[in-house]
C-alpha positions as CSV (number, residue, x, y, z in Angstrom):
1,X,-20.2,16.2,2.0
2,X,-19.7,13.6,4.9
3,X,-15.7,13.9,5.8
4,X,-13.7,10.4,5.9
5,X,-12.4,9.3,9.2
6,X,-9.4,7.3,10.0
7,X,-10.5,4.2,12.2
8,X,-8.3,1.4,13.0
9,X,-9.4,-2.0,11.5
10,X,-7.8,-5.2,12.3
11,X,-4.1,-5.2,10.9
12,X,-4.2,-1.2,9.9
13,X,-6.6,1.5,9.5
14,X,-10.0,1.8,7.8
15,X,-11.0,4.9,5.9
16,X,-14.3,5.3,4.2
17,X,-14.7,1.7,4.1
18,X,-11.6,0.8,2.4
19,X,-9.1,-1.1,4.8
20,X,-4.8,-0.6,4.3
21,X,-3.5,-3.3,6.2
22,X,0.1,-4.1,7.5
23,X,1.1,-7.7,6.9
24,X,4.7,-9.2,7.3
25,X,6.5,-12.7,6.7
26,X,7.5,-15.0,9.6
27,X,10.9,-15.4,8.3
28,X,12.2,-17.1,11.7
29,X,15.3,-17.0,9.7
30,X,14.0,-19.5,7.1
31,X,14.5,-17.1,4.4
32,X,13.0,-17.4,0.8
33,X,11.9,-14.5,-1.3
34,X,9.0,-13.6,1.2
35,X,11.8,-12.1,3.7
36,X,11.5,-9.2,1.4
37,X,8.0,-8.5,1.2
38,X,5.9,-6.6,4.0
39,X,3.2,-3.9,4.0
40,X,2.8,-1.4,6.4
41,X,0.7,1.1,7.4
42,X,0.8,4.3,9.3
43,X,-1.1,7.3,10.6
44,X,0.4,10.8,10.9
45,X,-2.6,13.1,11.9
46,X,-4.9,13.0,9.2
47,X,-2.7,11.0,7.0
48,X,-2.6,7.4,6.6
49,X,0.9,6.6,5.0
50,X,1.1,2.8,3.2
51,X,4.4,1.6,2.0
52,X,4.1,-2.0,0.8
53,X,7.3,-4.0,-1.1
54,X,6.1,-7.0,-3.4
55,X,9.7,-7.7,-4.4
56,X,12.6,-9.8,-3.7
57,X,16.1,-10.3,-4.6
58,X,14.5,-13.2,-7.6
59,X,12.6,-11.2,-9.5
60,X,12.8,-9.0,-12.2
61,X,10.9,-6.6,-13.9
62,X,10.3,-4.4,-11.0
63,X,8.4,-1.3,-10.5
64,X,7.3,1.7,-8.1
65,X,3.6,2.4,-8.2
66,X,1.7,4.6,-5.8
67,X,-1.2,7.5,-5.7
68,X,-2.0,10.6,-3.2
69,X,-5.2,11.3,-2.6
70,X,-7.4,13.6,0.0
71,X,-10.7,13.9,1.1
72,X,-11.0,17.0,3.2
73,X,-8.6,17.1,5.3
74,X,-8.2,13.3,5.1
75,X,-4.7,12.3,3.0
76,X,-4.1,9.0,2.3
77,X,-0.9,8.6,0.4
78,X,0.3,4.8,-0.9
79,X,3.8,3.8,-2.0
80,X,4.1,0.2,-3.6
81,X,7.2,-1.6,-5.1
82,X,5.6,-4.3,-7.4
83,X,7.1,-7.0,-10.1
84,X,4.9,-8.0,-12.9
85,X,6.8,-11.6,-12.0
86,X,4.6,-14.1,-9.9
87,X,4.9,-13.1,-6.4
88,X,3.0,-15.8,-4.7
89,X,5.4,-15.2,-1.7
90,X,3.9,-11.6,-1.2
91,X,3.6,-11.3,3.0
92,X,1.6,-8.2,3.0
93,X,-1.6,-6.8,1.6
94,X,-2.2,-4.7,-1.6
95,X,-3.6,-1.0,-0.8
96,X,-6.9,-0.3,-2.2
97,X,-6.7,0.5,-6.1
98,X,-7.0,4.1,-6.7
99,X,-10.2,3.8,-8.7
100,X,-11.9,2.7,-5.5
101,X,-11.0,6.3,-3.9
102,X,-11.7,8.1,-7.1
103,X,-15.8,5.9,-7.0
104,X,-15.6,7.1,-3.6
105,X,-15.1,11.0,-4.8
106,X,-11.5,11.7,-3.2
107,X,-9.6,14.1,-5.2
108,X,-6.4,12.5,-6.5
109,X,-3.2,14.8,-5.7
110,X,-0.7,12.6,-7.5
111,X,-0.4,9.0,-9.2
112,X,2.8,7.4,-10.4
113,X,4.2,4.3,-12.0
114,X,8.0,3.8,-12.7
115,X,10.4,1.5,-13.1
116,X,12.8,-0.1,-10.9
117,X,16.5,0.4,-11.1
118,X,18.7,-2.6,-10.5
């Protein structure tokens, strides 16, 4: 079994061909709905740590999705607050879905999906 590698890609990381990307709005203190959105990425070791936020202060039926999987000694571990609303003013990039890592073979450690108080 070929181990995944963490190699950076334009706007994030790359890891067994499936690319987390930061992205963020240029707000220049225009403000609008897409101030609160972003995606980031990060790498800790052999971890690659994506926290994205799809919401805003306008919409409603919120929730927290996000999955844990490894490779190996490879751990990629995604956090994503999301609205079933239209979020056309989402700044940053969606992870991968978590059936691409599962195609892939990566053993999934955890996968969640909750709702969002307030």
């Amino acid at each position: 079994v070929l181990m995944a590698t963490i190699e950076r890609a334009p706007g994030g990381f790359k890891v067994d061909g499936l690319e987390l990307r930061r992205g963020k709005c240029g707000c220049s203190g225009m403000g609008g709905d897409c101030c609160y959105t972003f995606s980031k990425v990060k790498k800790e070791g052999n971890t690659l740590i994506y926290e994205g936020k799809a919401t805003a202060p306008s919409t409603s039926d919120n929730y927290e999705w996000g999955y844990r999987v490894r490779q190996g000694d490879v751990v990629v571990e995604v956090r994503m607050e999301d609205t079933r609303d239209n979020k056309d003013f989402f700044s940053g990039s969606y992870p991968p879905p978590l059936s691409a890592f599962k195609e892939r073979g990566w053993e999934v450690e955890e996968e969640f999906e909750r709702p969002l108080g307030g």
